[in-house]
N, C-alpha and C positions, 0 to 999 in steps of 0.2 A: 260364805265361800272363802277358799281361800286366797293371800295376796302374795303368796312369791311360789317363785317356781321350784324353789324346796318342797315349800308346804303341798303343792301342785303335786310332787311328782311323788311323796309320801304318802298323799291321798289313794292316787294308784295302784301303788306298790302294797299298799296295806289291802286294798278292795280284794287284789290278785291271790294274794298270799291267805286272805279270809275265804275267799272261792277254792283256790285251791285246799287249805286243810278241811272244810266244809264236805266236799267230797270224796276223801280219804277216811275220814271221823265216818261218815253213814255207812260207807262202803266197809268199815270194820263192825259196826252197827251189825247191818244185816248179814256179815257172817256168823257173826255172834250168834243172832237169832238162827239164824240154820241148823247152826251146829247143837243148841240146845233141844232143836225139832228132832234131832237122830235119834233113833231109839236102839240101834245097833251097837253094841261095844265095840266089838270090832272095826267097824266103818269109823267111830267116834275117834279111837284111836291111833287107827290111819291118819284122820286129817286132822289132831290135837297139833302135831308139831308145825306144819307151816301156818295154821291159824296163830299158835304163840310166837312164832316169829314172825309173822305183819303186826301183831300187837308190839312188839319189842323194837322194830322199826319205826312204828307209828311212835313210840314215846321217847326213842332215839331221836327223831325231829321234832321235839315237841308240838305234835298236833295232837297228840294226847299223854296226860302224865303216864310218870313211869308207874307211882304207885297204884294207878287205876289199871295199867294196865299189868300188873303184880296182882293186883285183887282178881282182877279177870281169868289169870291165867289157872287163878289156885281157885278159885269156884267154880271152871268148867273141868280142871283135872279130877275136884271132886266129885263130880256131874258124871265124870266116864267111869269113877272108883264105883259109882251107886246104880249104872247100868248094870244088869246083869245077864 
């Protein structure tokens, strides 16, 4: 364990900030997966844009990279190009 109250209050401060992106990370997760269940273009289309911008946020704060979330964006735009 730790012995100063730095190390103390970094222990915390890391737990919180692990919790917090933990739930952010899944929460983009299962949009993801939703969005890949559409089978509608249309509907896909609709919700492509604030799906990519919670992705763009999320790697804005890095709780997920930017280029993960660049790969994501350009394999579900192709996802709606191959809806038909």
């Amino acid at each position: 364990m730790a012995n100063h109250i730095s190390s103390e209050k970094r222990i915390r401060q890391t737990n919180a900030r692990r919790l917090h992106n933990r739930y952010y990370a899944r929460t983009a997760r299962n949009a993801v997966k939703a969005f890949r269940a559409l089978t509608d273009r249309t509907e896909a289309e609709k919700k492509f844009p604030a799906l990519a911008s919670m992705l763009d946020r999320l790697a804005g704060k890095n709780i997920i990279h930017k280029n993960k979330a660049a790969n994501l964006k350009s394999k579900l735009a192709r996802r709606i190009n191959a809806l038909a």
